[in-house]
N, C-alpha and C positions, 0 to 999 in steps of 0.2 A: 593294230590301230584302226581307227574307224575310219572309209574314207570319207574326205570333205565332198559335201553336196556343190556343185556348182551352181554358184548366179548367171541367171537367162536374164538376156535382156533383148524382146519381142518386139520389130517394128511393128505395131498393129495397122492395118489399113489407111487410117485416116491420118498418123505422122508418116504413112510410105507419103500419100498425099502432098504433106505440107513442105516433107524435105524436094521432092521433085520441083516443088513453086520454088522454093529457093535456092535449089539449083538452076533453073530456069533464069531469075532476075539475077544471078552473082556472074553467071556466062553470057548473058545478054546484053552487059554493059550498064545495066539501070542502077548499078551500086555506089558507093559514094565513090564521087568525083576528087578527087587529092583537093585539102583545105586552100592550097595555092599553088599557083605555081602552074598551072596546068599549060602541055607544051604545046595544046591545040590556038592558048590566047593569044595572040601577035602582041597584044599589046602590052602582055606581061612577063613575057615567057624569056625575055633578053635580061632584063632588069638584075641589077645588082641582088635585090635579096631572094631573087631566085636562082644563083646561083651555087651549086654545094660542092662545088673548089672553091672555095671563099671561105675565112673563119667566119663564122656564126656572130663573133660580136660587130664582125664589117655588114654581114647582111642585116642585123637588126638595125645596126647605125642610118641604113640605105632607109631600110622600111621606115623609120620612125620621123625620119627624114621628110618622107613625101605624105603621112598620114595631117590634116586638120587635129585642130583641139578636140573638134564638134565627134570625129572620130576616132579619135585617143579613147576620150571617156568611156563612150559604148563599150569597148576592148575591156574595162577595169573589171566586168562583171562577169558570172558563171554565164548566163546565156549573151556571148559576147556575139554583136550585129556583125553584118559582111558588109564587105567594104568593096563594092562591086565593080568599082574603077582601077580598083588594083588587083582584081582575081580573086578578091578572099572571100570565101564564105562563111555564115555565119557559123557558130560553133557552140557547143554545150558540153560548160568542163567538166559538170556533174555525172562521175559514174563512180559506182562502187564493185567491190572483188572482195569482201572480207574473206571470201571463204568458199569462193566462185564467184562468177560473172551474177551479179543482183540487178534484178530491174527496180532498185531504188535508186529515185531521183530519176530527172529527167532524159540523161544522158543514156539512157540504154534502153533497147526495147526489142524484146523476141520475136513474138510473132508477128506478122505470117514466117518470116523467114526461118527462126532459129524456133525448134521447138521446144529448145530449154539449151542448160549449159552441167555442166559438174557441180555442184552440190555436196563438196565437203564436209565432212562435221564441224558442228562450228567451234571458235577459236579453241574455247576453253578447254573443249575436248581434243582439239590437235596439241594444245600446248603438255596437256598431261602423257603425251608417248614420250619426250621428253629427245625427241627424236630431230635432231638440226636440219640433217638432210632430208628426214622429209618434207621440214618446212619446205624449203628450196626448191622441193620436185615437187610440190603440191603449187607454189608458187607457179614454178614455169609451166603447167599446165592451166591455170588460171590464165597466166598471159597470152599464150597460146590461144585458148577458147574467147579472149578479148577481142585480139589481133583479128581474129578471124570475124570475131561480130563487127567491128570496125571495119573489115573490107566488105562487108556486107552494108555498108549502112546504116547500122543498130547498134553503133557501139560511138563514144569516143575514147581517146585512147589516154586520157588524164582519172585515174580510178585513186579518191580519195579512203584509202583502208592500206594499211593497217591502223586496228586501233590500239596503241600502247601504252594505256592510262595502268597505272596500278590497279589493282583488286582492292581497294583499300579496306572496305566497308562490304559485309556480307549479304545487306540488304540491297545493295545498286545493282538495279535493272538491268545495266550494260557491263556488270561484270562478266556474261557468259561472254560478249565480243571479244574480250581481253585472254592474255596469256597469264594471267594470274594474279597474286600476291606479291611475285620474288621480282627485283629488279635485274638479277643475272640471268633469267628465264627469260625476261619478257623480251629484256636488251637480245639476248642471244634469237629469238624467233623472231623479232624485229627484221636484225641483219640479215637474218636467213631469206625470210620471207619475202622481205622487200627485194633483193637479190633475184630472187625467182620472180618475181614480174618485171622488173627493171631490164633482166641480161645483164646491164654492165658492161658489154663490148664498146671500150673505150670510155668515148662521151656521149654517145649513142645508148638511146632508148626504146625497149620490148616496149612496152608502154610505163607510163611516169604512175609511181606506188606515193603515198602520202600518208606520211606518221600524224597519228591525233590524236587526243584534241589535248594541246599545248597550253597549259599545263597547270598542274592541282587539281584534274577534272573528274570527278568520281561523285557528284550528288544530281539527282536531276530533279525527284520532284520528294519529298519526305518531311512529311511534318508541319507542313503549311511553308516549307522553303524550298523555293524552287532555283535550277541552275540560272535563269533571266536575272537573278536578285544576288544570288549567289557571291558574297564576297569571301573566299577562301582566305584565311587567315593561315600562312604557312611561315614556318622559323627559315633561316637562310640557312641550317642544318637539316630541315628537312626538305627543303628545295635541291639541296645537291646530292644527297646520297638516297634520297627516292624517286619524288616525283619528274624530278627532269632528269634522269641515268637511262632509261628507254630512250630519251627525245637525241641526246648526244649520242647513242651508240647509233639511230636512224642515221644521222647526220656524216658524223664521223667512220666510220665502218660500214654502213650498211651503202651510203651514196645518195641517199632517198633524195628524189625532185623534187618533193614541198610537204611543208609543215601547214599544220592547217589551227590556227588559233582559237582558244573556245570562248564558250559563253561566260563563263563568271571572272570576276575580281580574283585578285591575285594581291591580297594587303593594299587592297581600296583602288587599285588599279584595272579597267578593262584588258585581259591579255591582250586584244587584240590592238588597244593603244597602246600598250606599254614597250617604250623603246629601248629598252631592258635586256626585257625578256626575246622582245625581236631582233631589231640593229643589231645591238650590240652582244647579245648571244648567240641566236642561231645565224644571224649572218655575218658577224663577228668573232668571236669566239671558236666556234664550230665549223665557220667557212662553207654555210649552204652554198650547193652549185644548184638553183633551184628557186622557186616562187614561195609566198608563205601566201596561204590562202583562209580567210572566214568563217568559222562555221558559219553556215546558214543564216543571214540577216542580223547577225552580227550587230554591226554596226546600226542596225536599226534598234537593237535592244540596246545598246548604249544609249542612244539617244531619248528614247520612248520610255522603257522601262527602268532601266537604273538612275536617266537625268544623270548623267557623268559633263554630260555638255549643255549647253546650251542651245545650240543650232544644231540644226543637219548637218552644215556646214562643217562648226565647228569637228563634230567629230568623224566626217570624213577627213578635215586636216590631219587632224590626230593620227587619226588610222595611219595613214599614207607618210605621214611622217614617222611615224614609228617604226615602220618596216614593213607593213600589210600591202602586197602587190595585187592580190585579187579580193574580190566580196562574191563571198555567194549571198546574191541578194541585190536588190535594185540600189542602194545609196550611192556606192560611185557615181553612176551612170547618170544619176537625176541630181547628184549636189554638187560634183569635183567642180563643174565650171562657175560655179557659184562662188565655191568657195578660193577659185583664180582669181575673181573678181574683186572679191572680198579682200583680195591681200593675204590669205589667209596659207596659201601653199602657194606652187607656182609651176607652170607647165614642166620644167623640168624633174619635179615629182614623179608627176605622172609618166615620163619617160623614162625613169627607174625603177617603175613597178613594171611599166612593159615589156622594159630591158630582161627582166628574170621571166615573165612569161612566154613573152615571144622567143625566146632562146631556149624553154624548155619546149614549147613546139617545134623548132628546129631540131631539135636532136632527136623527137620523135621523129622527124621526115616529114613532118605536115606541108614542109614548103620545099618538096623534092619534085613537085610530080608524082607517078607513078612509080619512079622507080627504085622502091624503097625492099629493104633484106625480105620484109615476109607479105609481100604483096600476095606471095601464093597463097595465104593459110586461107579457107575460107568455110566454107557450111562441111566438106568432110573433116575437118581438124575438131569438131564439136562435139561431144560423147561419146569419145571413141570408145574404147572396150578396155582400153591398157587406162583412160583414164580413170573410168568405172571402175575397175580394180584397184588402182591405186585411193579411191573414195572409200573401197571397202575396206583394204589395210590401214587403214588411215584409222579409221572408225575402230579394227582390232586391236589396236595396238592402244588408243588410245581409253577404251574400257580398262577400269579400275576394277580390283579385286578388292574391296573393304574389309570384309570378313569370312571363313569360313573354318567352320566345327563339325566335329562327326563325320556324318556319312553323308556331304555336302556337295558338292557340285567335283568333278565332270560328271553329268547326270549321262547315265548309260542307254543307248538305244535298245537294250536287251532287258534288265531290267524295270526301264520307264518307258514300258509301249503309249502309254497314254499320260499327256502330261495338259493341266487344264491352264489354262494363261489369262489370268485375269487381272482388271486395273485400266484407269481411264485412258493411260499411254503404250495398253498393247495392240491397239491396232492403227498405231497414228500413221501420217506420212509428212505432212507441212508442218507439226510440232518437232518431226528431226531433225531440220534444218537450220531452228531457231531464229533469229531474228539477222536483216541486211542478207537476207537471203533472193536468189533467185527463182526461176522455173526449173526445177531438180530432170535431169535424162530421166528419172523412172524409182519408182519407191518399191521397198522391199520392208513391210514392217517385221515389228514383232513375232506379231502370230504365225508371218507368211514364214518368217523365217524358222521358228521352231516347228512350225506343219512342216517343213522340207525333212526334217529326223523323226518324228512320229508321227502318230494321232492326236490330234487337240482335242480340247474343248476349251469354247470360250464366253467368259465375262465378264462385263465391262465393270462390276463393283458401283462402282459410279459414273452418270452419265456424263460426267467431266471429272476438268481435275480439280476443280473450287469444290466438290464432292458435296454440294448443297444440304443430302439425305443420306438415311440411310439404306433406305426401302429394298436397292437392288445388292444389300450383302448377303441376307439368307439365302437367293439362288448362287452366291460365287458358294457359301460356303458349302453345300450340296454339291456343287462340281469337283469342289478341292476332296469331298469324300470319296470320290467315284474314280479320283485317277489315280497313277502310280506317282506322279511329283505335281507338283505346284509350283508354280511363276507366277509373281506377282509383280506387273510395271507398270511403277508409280510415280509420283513428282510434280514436277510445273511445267506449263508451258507461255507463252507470251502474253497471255491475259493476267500472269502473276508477277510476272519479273519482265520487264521490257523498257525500250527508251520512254522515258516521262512515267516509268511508273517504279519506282522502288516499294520494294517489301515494309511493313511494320512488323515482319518478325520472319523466324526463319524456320517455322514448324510447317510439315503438312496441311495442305487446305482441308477443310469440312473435316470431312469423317473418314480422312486417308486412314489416319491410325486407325480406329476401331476395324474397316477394312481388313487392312494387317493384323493387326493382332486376334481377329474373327477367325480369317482365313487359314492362317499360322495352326491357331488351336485344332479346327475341324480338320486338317489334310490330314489324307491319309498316307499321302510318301512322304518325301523331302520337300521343305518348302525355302525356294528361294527368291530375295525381293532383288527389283532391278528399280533405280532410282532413275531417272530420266529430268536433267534440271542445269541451270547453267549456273546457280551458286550454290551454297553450302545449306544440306537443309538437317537440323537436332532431329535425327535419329534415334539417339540415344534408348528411350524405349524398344524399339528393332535390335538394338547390338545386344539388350539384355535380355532379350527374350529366347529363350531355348530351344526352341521348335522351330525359329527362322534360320537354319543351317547355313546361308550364304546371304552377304549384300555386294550387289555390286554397283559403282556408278559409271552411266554409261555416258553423262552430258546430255549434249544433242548431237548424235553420232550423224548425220548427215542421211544421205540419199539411200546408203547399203547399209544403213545400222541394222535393223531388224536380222538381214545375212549375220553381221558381226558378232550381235548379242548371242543369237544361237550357236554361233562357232564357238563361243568363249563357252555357254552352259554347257555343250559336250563334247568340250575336249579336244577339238579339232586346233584351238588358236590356245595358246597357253598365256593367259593376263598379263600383262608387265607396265600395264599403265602405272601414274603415279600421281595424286591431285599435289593440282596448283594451285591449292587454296587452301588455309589450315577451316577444318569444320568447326564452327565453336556453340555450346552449348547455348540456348535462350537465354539464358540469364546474364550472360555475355552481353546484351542488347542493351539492356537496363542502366549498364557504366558507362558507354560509349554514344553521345549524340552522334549522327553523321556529319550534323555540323564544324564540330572539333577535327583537325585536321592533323593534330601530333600523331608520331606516328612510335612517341616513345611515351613509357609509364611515368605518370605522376602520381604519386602514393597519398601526396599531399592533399592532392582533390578526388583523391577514391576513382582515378584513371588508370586503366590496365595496360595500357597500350595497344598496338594493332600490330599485326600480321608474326608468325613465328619467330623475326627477327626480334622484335621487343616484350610479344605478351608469354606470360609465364604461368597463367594460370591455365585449368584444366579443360580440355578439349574434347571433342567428341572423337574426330580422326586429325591429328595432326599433317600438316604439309611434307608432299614426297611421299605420304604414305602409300602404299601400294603391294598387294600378295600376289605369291605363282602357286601353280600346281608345283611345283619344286623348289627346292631349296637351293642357297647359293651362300658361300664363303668368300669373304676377303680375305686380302692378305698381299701385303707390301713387300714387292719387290725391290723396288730402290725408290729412295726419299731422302732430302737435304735434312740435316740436321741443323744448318747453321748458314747465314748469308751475312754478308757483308754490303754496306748500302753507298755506294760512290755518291759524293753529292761534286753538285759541280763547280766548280773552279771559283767563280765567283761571289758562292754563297759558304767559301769554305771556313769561315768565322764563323763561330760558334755562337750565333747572335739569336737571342728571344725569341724574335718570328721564324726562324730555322727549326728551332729544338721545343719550343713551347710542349710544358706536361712530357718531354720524354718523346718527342713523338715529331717528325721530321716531315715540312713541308715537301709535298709529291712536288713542285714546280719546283724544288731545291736540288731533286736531285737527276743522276742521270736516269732516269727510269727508262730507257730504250732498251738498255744492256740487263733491266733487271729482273730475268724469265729465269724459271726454274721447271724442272719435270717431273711427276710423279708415277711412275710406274705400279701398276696397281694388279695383283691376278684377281680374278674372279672364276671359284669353281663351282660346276654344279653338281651338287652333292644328293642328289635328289633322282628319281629316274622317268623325267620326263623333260626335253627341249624345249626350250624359252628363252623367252629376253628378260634381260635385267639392266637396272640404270644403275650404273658407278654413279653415285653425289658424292662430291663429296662439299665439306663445309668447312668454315672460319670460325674460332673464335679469337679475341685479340687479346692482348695481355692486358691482366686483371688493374682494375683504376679504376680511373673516372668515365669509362668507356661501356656505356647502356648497351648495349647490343649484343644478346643470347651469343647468336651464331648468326653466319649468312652464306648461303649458297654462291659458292664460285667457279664451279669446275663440275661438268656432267658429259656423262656418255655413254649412249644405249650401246650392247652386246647383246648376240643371237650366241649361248652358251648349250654346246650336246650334253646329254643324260652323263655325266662322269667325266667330264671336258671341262678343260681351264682353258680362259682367256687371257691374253696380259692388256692392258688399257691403257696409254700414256694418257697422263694431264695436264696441259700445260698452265702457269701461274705467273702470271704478269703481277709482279709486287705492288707497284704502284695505284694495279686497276682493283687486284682483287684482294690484297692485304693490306688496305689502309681504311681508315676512319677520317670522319667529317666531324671538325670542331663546330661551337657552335656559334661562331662567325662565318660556317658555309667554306673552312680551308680544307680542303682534302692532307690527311698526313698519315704515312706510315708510321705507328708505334715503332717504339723501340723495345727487346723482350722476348720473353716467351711468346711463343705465336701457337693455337691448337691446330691441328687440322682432322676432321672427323669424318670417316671413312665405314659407314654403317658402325658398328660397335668397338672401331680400331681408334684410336687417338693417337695422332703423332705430334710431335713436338719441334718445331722450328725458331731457331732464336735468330735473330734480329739484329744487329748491330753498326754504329755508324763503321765507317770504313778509317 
């Protein structure tokens, strides 16, 4: 075996420089001063809500108590004023972490002090290792690198990410931030994730994580219709078994601090007004311990752009009556007392929006003083080296294996002394980070990283990835003669797919293809393409073409992709990614406005449906797809063949809304007691070590019930050359073998049940008790 090249990572001179300033101001005392409570102020330092032997809702009672209307309001808003007669200082809630600590939005800022933070790959590429735990560990090291910019000064400690909207639509920009297409994916790296920035010790907060944007939110600018206008037209069938199944499991399982409401209509409704979707679900229903927060001006585009209301006024009541405790954005702060005035809400509102905010600052420790669990983390907790490698496994695991034929990749350091690397995304560094990104520890592209196993050469193909011309192919295709292999890394980056801008198709820009298929014909070794992109792009001509021996996608593998990509081309890392997205042909485009928000087929109006749970036509690479340098066998150890469904006491009448179509109301029955396990071996049949994902999937008995399959149960395995593993899966009946009528009732079938196990089909029946 070859061995692996080591990643270096070099303070150079001028970051010894910067981290020294920063160590200087963090030891010097010039760092942020605790948001209250501080035990130097006499005049505050006694007071009931700085006291932390006291429940949290007695010290918000005390605070809310002694603040003015005039300083209520300021509080309603992301840059919330200090209130200086009582110790507080002013504050800014806005910080994001999709994927590391970002200097997007106001709330965060590196330098001088922090010369950067971890720079994971972004979502879509973490969600395809298919990997829970390392959601978790990628989490708490985000939190960690927060924490730390937070005792620095540079940080606060309310970080609005994850974003766990569906993937619905292959054209949206911000499908790369996301975990995918699948709602058991997304839900599952939700819980995970949010977990690892949270802690979760108790009712105590690492820093407060925030699920968005709530909910049906997947359009932003496409076709002359933008998210500001945007009324999503959703069935209350597909409101429960897609778009809000991420936002419930944030809530319920994962703990999350705040929901954060988005820009468009929701069936003629502002989410952010609708007391629905707020009140009475996420903080009813769901029981947020938590603030639900605005997108961004929000409430300003209600008012301005959709005309939902008539006054300012009017729909700051709205808001705040609906369930909205904070605005990022200035309306609170300039209309709430207007709107007191007006008759319109009443101070008491406004002490139940502050009630969920000021008590999620509490349990962060904002009003502890200094002496809070991770006061220590500071400028040393910030790029460590165990994070930096965890960046880079991250990035391994999550490269896809699409295709490979013949004498295709592990490409050999013996045979391929000289390999040329051409394409506008091989020598990037801020394109692999992708978007809600930060200031990355240190890049390691492409080139850098296949120069670490041979000889290059390289070029660029195109002087971007919009690939304008053609002019610079004839010199790539001159290089691809001269070496022993050829890499070609291609795709998008933020100028094609990004917030406010969606695709109008899903092919390569300019003159990517002729590129490929120029370069393809001329090599002289093996030529393999590496895709670089955060949604799904029609390859289709690359899968068919014979001379491209391997495709692989890499997403935006983050800080250490370049390390990553080359480990996976020779052989050092064996692939086991899986995409989270099904890839669908061009002409896919053509049936599907983004506008239409079904997420199931209509025959009737020549509608295919969307994502692999409902579309049934042909694809480029479908979802889960994923290759190893080795092979892997299933095979079922022990599996139920039959369950029996206790319903509860009260509902034991065999009454219509019970049994409706065969098929039994979840709220009917005992679903607590209704878990089952599936024991699963996995061997490798193959003579090379790797991971592999056990999926398995659902289908439900045959009816009136649309729905292919749907992913319920996953779990990555690291399996030896000729080594079994055994895999338990556990199957909550209620969560993961029921169906959504189309009244929005969740109900377990009654029947044959499938469950699909790579190429295994089992059979599980179904019956009342």
């Amino acid at each position: 075996m070859v061995q692996k090249p080591h990643t270096k990572y070099v303070i150079s001179p001028s970051s010894l420089i910067f981290i020294l300033i920063g160590l200087l101001v963090f030891f010097t005392g010039q760092s942020r001063q605790p948001f209250a409570c501080d035990p130097s102020n006499n005049v505050t330092k006694n007071l009931p809500f700085c006291r932390v032997n006291l429940p949290i809702k007695d010290r918000v009672r005390d605070l809310l108590g002694r603040l003015t209307l005039q300083e209520k309001v300021r509080l309603l808003v992301n840059n919330a004023a200090a209130v200086p007669r009582l110790g507080i200082q002013g504050y800014e809630w806005w910080s994001e972490a999709l994927h590391g600590v970002s200097d997007v939005g106001p709330g965060t800022k590196f330098l001088p002090m922090f010369r950067g933070a971890t720079q994971f790959p972004q979502v879509i590429t973490t969600a395809s290792t298919f990997n829970d735990t390392l959601w978790e560990e990628i989490g708490q090291v985000v939190s960690n690198e927060a924490r730390a910019m937070y005792n620095g000064g540079m940080a606060g400690l309310t970080f609005w990410s994850p974003n766990v909207n569906i993937f619905r639509d292959p054209r949206w920009g911000r499908g790369q931030e996301t975990p995918g297409e699948d709602p058991t994916l997304t839900s599952q790296y939700a819980v995970r994730y949010v977990k690892g920035l949270q802690g979760n010790v108790g009712d105590k907060l690492k820093v407060a994580a925030c699920c968005k944007h709530y909910t049906a939110y997947d359009l932003d600018n496409w076709n002359g219709v933008d998210r500001f206008h945007f009324n999503a037209k959703v069935s209350k069938q597909d409101l429960e078994d897609t778009y809000n199944v991420p936002f419930k499991a944030c809530v319920l399982e994962g703990k999350v601090a705040s929901v954060m409401c988005s820009y468009n209509q929701v069936n003629g409704k502002p989410t952010c007004a609708d007391s629905n979707l707020l009140k009475s679900t996420i903080r009813g229903s769901w029981r947020l311990n938590g603030y639900i927060v605005s997108d961004c001006d929000s409430i300003g585009v209600m008012d301005t752009k959709q005309h939902y209301t008539a006054t300012p006024e009017d729909a700051v009541a709205q808001s705040l009556k609906a369930g909205l405790d904070l605005e990022c954005g200035p309306y609170l702060a300039v209309y709430t007392e207007g709107a007191i005035k007006q008759g319109k809400i009443k101070e008491v509102d406004v002490d139940g929006a502050l009630t969920n905010t000021i008590s999620v600052q509490m349990r962060l420790g904002m009003f502890d003083g200094p002496k809070q669990p991770y006061a220590t983390l500071g400028i040393h907790d910030v790029c460590l080296m165990s994070s930096n490698q965890l960046a880079l496994e991250a990035a391994r695991q999550g490269i896809v294996l699409l295709d490979n034929h013949g004498q295709g990749p592990p490409l050999s350091m013996v045979r391929h002394r000289t390999v040329v690397v051409i394409g506008p995304n091989s020598d990037v560094t801020v394109t692999m980070i992708g978007n809600y990104a930060g200031i990355a520890c240190g890049y390691t592209t492409p080139l850098q990283g296949i120069s670490r196993y041979v000889k290059t050469i390289h070029q660029v193909g195109c002087s971007d990835v919009s690939c304008g011309g053609n002019q610079l192919i004839g010199a790539a295709e001159r290089a691809a003669q001269q070496a022993d292999a050829t890499v070609l890394v291609m795709g998008l980056d933020q100028s094609i797919e990004a917030e406010e801008r969606d695709r109008d198709n899903i092919l390569l820009p300019g003159y990517q293809e002729e590129l490929i298929s120029r370069v393809a014909k001329s090599s002289r070794g093996p030529c393999v393409l590496v895709i670089m992109s955060g949604g799904p792009v029609d390859i289709t001509f690359a899968k068919r073409d014979t001379r491209i021996l391997a495709i692989f996608w890499v997403g935006y593998p983050g800080q250490a992709g370049g390390t990553a990509i080359a480990d996976v081309l020779f052989g050092t890392t064996n692939p086991g990614g899986r995409l989270p997205m099904t890839w669908y042909p061009q002409e896919y485009l053509t049936k599907v406005p983004m506008t239409n928000m079904g997420m199931r087929a209509d025959p009737a109006h020549n509608y295919p449906g969307r994502t692999y749970r409902f579309y049934k036509g042909p694809v480029v690479y479908p979802f889960g797809h994923g290759l190893s340098y080795t092979t892997f066998q299933h095979s079922i150890a022990k599996a139920p063949t039959s369950l029996l469904v206790p319903m509860l006491s009260i509902h034991l009448k065999n009454d219509n809304l019970t049994t409706l179509t065969n098929a039994v109301r979840v709220s009917h029955m005992k679903c607590s007691t209704l878990f089952t396990t599936l024991h699963i071996e996995v061997e490798n049949t193959g003579t090379m070590d790797g991971p592999h994902t056990v999926m398995v999937f659902w289908s439900p008995p045959k009816g009136k019930w649309t729905m292919n399959k749907q992913l319920v149960a996953f779990q990555k395995v690291h399996v030896a050359a000729g080594g079994l593993q055994t895999v338990a899966l556990d199957l909550h009946v209620c969560r993961h073998l029921s169906v959504v009528d189309r009244f929005g009732i969740r109900r377990v079938p009654m029947g044959e049940h499938i469950l699909h196990i790579g190429d295994l089909k089992h059979s599980l029946r179904i019956n009342l008790n």
